[in-house]
TIZANU-524443 format. One record per residue (C-alpha): residue in three letters; z negated, x negated, y; residue number from 0; chain. Coordinates in steps of 0.1 Angstrom, whole numbers, plus 5000, padded with zeros to 4 digits. Example, Ala and Ser with C-alpha at 12.3 -4.5 7.8 and 13.67 -1.06 7.14 Angstrom:
2
  lose    zz    xx    yy  miba  bapa
   ALA  4922  4877  4955     0     A
   SER  4929  4863  4989     1     A
END
This chain:
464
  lose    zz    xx    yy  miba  bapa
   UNK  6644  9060  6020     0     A
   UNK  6670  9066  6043     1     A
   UNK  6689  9040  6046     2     A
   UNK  6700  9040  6011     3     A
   UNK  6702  9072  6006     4     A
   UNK  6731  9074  6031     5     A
   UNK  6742  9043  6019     6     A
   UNK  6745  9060  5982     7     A
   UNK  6764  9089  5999     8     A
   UNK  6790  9067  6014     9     A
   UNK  6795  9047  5981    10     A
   UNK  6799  9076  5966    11     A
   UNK  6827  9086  5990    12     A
   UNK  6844  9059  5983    13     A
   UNK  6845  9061  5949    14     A
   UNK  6865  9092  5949    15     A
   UNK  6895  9080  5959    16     A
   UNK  6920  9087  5935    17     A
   UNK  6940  9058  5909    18     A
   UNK  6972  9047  5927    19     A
   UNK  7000  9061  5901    20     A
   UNK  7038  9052  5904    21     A
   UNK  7060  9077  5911    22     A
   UNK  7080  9094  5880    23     A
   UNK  7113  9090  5874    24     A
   UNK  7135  9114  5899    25     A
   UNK  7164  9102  5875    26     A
   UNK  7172  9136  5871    27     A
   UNK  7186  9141  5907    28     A
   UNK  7216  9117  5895    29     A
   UNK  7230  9144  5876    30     A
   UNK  7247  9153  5844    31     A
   UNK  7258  9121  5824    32     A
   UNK  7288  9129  5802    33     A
   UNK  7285  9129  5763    34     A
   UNK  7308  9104  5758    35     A
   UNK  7334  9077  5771    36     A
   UNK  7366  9089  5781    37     A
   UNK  7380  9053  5770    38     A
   UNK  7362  9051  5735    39     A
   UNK  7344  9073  5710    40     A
   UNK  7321  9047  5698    41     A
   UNK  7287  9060  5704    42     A
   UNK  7265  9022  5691    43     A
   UNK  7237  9025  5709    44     A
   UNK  7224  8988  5725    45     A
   UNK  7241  8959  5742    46     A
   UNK  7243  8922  5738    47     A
   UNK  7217  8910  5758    48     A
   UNK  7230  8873  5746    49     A
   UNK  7265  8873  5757    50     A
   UNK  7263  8847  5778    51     A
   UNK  7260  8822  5744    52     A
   UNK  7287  8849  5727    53     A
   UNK  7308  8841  5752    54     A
   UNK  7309  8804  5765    55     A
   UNK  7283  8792  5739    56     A
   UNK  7257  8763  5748    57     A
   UNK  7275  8747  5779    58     A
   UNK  7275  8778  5797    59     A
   UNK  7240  8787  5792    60     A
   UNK  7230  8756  5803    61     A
   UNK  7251  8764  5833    62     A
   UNK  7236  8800  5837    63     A
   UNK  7205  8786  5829    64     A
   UNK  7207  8763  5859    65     A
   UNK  7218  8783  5885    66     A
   UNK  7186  8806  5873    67     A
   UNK  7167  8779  5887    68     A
   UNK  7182  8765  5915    69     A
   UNK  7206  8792  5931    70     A
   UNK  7191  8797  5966    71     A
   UNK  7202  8833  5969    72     A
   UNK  7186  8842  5932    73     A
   UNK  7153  8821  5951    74     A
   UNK  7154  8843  5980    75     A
   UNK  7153  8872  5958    76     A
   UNK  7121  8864  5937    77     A
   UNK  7109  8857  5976    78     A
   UNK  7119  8897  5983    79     A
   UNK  7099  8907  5954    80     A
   UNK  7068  8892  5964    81     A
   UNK  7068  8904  5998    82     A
   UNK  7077  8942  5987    83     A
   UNK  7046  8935  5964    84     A
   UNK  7024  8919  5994    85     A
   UNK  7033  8952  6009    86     A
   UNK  7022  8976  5984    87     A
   UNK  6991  8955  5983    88     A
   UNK  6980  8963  6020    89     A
   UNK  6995  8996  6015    90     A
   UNK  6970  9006  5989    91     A
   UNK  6942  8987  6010    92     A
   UNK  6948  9009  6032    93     A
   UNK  6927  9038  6010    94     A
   UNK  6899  9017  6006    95     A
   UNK  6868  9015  6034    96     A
   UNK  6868  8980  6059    97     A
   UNK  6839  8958  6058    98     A
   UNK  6828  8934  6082    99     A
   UNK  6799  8912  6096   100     A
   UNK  6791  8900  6126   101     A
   UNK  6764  8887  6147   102     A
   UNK  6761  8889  6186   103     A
   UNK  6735  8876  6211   104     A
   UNK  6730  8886  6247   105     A
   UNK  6709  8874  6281   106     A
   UNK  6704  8905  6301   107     A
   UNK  6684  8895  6340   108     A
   UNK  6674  8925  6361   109     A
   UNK  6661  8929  6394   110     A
   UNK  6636  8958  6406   111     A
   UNK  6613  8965  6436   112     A
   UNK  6615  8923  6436   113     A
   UNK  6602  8921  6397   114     A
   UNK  6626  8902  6383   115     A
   UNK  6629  8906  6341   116     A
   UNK  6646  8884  6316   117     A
   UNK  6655  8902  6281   118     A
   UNK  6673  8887  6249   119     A
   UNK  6686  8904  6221   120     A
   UNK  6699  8891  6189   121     A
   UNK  6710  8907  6163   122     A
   UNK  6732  8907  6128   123     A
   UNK  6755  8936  6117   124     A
   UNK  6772  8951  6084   125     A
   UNK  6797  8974  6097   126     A
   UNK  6820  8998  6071   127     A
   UNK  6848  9022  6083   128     A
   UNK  6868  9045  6060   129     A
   UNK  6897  9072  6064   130     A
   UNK  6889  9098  6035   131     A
   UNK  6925  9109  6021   132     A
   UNK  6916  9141  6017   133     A
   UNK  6952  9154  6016   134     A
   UNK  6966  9121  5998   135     A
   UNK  6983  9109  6030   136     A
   UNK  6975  9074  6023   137     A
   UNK  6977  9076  5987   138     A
   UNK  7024  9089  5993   139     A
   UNK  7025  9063  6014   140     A
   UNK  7013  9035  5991   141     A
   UNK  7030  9046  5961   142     A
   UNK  7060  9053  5982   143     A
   UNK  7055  9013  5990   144     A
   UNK  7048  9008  5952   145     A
   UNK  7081  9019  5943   146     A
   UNK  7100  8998  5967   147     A
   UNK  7084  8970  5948   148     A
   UNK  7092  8987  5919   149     A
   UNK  7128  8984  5936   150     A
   UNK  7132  8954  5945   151     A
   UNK  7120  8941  5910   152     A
   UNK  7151  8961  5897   153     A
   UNK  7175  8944  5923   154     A
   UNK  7164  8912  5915   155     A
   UNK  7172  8919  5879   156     A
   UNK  7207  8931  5888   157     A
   UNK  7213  8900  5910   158     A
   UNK  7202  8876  5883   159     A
   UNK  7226  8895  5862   160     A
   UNK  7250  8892  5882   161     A
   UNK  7248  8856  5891   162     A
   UNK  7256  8853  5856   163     A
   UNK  7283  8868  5855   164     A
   UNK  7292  8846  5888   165     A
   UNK  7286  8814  5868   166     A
   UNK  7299  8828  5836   167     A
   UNK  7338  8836  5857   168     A
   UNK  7337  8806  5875   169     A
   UNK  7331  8783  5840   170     A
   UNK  7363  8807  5825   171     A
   UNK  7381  8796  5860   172     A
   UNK  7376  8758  5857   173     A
   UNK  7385  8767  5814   174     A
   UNK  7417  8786  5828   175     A
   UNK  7426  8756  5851   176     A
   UNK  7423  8728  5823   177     A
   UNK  7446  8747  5804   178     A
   UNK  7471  8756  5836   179     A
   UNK  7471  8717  5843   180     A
   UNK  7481  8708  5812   181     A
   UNK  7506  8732  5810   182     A
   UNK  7521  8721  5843   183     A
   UNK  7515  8687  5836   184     A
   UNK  7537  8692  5801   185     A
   UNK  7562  8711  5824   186     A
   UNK  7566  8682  5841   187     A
   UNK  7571  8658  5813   188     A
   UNK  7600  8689  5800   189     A
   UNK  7615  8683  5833   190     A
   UNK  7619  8648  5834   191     A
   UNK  7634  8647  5799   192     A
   UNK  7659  8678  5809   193     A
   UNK  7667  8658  5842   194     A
   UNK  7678  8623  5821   195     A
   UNK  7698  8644  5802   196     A
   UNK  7716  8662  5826   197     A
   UNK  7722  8626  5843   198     A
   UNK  7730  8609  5812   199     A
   UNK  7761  8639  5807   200     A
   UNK  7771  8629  5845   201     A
   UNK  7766  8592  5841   202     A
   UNK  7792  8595  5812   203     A
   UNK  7814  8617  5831   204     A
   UNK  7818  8645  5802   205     A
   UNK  7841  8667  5813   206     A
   UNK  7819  8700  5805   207     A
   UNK  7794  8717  5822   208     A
   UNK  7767  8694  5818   209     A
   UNK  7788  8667  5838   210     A
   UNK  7790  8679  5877   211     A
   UNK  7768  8664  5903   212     A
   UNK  7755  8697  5911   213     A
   UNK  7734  8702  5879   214     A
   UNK  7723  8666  5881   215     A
   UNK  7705  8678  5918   216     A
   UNK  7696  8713  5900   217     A
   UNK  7673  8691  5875   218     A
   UNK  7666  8669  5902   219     A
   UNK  7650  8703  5921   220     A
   UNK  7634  8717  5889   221     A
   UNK  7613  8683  5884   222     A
   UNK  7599  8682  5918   223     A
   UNK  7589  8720  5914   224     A
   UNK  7569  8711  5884   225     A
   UNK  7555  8684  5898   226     A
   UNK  7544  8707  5929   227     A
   UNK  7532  8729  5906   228     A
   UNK  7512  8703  5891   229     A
   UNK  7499  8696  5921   230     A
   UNK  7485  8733  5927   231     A
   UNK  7472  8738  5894   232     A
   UNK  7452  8707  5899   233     A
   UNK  7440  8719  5937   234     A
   UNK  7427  8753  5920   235     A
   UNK  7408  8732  5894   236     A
   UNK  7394  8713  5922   237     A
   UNK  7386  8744  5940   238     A
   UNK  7371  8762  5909   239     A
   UNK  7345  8731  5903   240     A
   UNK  7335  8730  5937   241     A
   UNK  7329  8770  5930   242     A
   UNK  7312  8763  5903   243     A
   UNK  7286  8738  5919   244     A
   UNK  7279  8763  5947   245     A
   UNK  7265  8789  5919   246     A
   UNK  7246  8762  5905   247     A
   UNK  7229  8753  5936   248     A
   UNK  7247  8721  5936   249     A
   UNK  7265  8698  5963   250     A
   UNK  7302  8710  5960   251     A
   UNK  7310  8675  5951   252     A
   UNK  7337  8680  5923   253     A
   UNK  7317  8665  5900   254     A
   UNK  7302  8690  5871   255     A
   UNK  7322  8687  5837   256     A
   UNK  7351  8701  5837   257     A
   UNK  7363  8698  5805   258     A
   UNK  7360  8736  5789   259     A
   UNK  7386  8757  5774   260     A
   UNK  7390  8791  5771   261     A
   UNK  7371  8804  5743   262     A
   UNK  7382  8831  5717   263     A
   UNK  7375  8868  5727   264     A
   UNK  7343  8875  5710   265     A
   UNK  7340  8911  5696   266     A
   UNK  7335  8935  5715   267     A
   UNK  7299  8945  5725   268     A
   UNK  7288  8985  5717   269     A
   UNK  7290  9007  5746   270     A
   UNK  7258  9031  5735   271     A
   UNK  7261  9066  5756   272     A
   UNK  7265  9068  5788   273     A
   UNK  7232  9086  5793   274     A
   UNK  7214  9052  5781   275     A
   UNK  7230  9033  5810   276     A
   UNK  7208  9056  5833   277     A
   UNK  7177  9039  5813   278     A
   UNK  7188  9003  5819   279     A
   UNK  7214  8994  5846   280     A
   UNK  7188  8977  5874   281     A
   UNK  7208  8991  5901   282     A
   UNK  7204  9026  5888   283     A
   UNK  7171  9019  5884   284     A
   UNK  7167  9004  5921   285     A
   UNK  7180  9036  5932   286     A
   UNK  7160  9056  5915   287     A
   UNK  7133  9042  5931   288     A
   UNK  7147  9047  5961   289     A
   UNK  7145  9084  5962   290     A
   UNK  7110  9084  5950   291     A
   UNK  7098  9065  5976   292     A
   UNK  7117  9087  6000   293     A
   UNK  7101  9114  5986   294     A
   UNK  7067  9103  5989   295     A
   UNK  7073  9094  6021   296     A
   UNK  7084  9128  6029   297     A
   UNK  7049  9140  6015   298     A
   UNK  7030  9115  6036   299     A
   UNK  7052  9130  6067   300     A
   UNK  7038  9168  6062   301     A
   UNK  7005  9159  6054   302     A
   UNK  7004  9140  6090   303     A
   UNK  6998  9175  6101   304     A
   UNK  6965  9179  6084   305     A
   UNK  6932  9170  6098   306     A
   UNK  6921  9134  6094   307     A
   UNK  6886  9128  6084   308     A
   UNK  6870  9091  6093   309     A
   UNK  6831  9077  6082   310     A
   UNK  6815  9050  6100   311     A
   UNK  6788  9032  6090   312     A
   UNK  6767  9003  6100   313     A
   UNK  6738  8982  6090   314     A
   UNK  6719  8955  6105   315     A
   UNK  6688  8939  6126   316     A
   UNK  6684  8935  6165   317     A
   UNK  6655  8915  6178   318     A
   UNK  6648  8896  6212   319     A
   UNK  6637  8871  6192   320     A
   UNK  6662  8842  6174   321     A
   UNK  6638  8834  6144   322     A
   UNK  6636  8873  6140   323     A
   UNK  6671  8879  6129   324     A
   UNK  6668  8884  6095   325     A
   UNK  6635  8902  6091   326     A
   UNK  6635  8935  6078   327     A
   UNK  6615  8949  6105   328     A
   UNK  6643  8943  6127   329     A
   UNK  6666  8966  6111   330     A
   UNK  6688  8995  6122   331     A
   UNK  6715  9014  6108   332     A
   UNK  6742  9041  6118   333     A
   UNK  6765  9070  6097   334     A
   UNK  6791  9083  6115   335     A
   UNK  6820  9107  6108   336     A
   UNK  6844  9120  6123   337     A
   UNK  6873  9149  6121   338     A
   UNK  6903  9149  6140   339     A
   UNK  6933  9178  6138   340     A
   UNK  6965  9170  6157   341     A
   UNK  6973  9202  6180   342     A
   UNK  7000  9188  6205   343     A
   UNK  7024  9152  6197   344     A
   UNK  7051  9161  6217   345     A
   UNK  7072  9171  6186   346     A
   UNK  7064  9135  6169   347     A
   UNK  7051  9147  6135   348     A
   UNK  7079  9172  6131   349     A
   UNK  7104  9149  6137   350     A
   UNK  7090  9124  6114   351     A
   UNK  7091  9152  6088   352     A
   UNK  7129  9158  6095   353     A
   UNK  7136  9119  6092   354     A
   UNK  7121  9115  6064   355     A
   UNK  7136  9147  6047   356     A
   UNK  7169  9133  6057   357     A
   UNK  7168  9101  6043   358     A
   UNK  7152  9115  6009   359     A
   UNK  7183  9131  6013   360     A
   UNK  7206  9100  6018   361     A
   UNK  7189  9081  5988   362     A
   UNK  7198  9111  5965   363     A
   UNK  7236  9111  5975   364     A
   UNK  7227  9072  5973   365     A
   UNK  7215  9073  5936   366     A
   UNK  7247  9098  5925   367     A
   UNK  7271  9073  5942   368     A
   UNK  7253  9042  5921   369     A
   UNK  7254  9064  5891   370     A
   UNK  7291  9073  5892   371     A
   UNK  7301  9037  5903   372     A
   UNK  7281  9026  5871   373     A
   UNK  7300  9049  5847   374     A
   UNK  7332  9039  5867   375     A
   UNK  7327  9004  5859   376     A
   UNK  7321  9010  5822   377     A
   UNK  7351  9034  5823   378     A
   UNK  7380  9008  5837   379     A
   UNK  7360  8981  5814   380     A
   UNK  7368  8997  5783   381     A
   UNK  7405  9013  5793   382     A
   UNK  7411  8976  5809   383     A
   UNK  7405  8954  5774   384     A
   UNK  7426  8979  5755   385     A
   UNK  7455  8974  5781   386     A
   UNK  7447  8937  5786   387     A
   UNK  7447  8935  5747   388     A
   UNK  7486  8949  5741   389     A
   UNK  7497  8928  5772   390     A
   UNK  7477  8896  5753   391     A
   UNK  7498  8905  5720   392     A
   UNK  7530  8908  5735   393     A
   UNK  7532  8878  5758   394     A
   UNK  7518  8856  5724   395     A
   UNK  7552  8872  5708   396     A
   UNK  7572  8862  5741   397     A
   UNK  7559  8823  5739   398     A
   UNK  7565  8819  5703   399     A
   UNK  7604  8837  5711   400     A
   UNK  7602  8813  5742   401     A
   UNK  7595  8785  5723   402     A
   UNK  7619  8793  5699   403     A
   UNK  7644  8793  5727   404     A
   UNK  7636  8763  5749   405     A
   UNK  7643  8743  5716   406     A
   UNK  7679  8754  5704   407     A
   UNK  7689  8754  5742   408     A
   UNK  7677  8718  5739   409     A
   UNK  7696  8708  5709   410     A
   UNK  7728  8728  5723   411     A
   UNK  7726  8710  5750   412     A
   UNK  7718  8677  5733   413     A
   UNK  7751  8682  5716   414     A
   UNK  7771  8693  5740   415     A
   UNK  7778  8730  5725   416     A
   UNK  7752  8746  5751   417     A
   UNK  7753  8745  5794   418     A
   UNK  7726  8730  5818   419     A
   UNK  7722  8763  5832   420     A
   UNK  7708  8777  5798   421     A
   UNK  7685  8750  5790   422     A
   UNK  7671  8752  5824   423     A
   UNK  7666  8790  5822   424     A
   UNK  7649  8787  5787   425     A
   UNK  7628  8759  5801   426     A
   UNK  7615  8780  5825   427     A
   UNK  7607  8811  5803   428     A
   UNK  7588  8788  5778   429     A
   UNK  7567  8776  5808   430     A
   UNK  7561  8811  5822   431     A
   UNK  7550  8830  5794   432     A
   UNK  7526  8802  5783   433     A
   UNK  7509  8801  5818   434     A
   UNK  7510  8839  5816   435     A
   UNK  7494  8839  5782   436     A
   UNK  7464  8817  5796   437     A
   UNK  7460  8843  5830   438     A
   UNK  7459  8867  5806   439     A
   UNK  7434  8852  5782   440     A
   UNK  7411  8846  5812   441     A
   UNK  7413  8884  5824   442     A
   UNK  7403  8895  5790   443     A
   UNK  7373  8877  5789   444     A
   UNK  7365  8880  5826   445     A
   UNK  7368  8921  5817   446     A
   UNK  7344  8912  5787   447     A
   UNK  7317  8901  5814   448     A
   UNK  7324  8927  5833   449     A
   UNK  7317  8950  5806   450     A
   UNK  7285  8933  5797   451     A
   UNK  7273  8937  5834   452     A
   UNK  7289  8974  5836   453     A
   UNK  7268  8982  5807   454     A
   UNK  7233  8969  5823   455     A
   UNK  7220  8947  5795   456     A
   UNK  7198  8914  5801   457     A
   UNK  7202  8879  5802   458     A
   UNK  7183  8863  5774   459     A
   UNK  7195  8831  5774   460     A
   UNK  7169  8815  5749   461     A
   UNK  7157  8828  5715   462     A
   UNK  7166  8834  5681   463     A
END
């Protein structure tokens, strides 16, 4: 009787332990969010978890889709998470008793007053060990290793967020560069039809303007500067692809289709409150959890300065004989426990209380930096697309008046009422304000991702 009955009072031990919990939220040491946007009053609550397809449509979500799969840096993270989870698996082990079997033989020979003995001894054991966490030592420290996985699950969202957005800019790049090369490319062909005309005035010796050796070499120089530029526009598309394949997880080869444009700016996406970014921005999140495994770490730190209690136990058979092993006769069992109260570390346990006070400390100012870069981000978004927006409208005015220009300079010239010097100029207007227009075009909707990152929604690339 016992042998169980101590073995019913160490089972019952051990199921006392307490049910690991997560930490709660310790959003509240992020501080006060404001009621409202500075750059907008619109209060819709909700993002555009889709705005990978609102933007770029199909092709890019294939894209995004891709890189998803086969980035190596988005790889490594899912590899993070499942060792910060590995870790808050032994961590909680840790509360639970060891168990272990084993078997051992011996040959003991001894010699006395010349009578010389031979013994054996054979035996199989069931050894258990447990640490009772009395003062929930164990129990901080494995939920302080539950939130770092809790962590890392949040930093892996926000990288596969922001991979997007990586893929999502470097698709609006290569878009940008079609356009810029066929710009430059029409510069060109604008060139070389100014050029022939200025020659064609010389060649005929008009005695105008339009008729000195000197503008035929000015049209000469403006042809091979838009051929140069030509040149450069194509290099950055070249450089944008390659860019592009990198995110994918590609060989930068130069050979993923290239033939997007920029789309049109899609609507705008609601901005909610900025409270609700403190509920779904993964970084803030990550943070978050960063101060509450600091500050369960802080509680495991104090309660190093309690008493540790320990229970031993052991059950098993020992016979000199081999086919003995395993016969109940041959049994024998041990309980053991211990208690053990640090008095003197050499100032080890205080100073692990001060580190780990200290760097609770540096994951709070941690968590109210990510918080206030967060509502920065949103902030600039917003007041950047209504900025971008007027700058859009008025360079679209300046290419149509451009436009507009380039062609009566042309026909002045054509008819010999208008100089080389004007045509030129004009020339060169129309081409800069419709490259301009395109740059611009591109920072809008690079601001719109942006914005959709700023404001900590999803990626759902699939689904009605």
């Amino acid at each position: 009787m016992i042998p169980s009955r101590a073995s019913a009072i160490f089972m019952a031990a051990l199921l006392g332990g307490c049910t690991l919990h997560s930490p709660s939220s310790r959003m509240d040491a992020a501080g006060t969010a404001p009621e409202s946007w500075s750059a907008t009053r619109e209060a819709r609550s909700g993002v555009d978890h889709r705005w990978v397809k609102t933007i770029g449509g199909s092709p890019l979500v294939s894209l995004v889709d891709e890189a998803q799969r086969a980035n190596p840096s988005l790889q490594a993270s899912a590899a993070r998470v499942d060792q910060a989870a590995a870790v808050a698996k032994i961590a909680g082990a840790e509360r639970f008793p060891t168990l272990g079997a084993g078997t051992q033989a011996s040959r003991q020979k001894q010699n006395f007053l010349g009578q010389a003995s031979t013994a054996n001894t054979f035996g199989v054991s069931l050894q258990a060990a447990w640490e009772v966490d009395l003062w929930g030592k164990v129990r901080s420290g494995a939920e302080a290793a539950m939130a770092d996985a809790e962590a890392q699950q949040q930093n892996d969202r926000a990288l596969r967020s922001s991979l997007a957005a990586q893929v999502s800019k470097a698709w609006l790049a290569v878009a940008e560069s079609n356009e810029q090369v066929a710009l430059a490319d029409q510069a060109v062909k604008s060139r070389e039809e100014s050029s022939t005309l200025v020659r064609e005035r010389f060649e005929r010796a008009i005695a105008d303007d339009g008729g000195s050796a000197a503008q035929v070499r000015l049209s000469q120089t403006e042809l091979s500067t838009a051929k140069s530029d030509l040149e450069r526009r194509r290099g950055e598309r070249e450089r944008a692809l390659r860019q592009l394949e990198l995110l994918l997880g590609r060989y930068p080869s130069g050979n993923v289709a290239s033939g997007a444009k920029l789309p049109k700016l899609p609507a705008i996406p609601p901005a909610g409150l900025p409270s609700e970014l403190l509920l779904r921005r993964p970084d803030l999140l990550a943070a978050e959890r960063q101060l509450a495994a600091a500050g369960r770490r802080r509680d495991q730190a104090v309660k190093a300065l309690f008493p540790s209690i320990s229970l031993t136990g052991s059950l098993g058979t020992s016979t000199d004989q081999l086919e003995d092993i395993l016969k109940s006769s041959a049994g024998v069992w041990s309980l053991g426990g211990s208690l053990t109260q640090p008095i003197f570390q050499g100032g080890r346990l205080r100073g692990g209380i001060e580190q780990a006070e200290a760097a609770e400390r540096e994951a709070a100012a941690n968590l109210q930096r990510v918080v206030l870069d967060a509502f920065g981000e949103v902030e600039q978004s917003l007041i950047a697309e209504i900025y971008l927006r007027r700058q859009e409208q008025e360079l679209t005015h300046a290419v149509t008046l451009s436009q507009d220009a380039a062609e009566r300079a042309g026909e002045e010239f054509r008819t010999g009422t208008g100089g080389v010097l004007t045509y030129i100029a004009a020339q060169n207007r129309q081409i800069e304000a419709a490259s301009a227009l395109v740059s611009v075009r591109r920072l809008l909707l690079d601001n719109r991702v942006n914005l959709h990152l700023a404001l900590g929604g999803d990626v759902v690339l699939r689904g009605p």
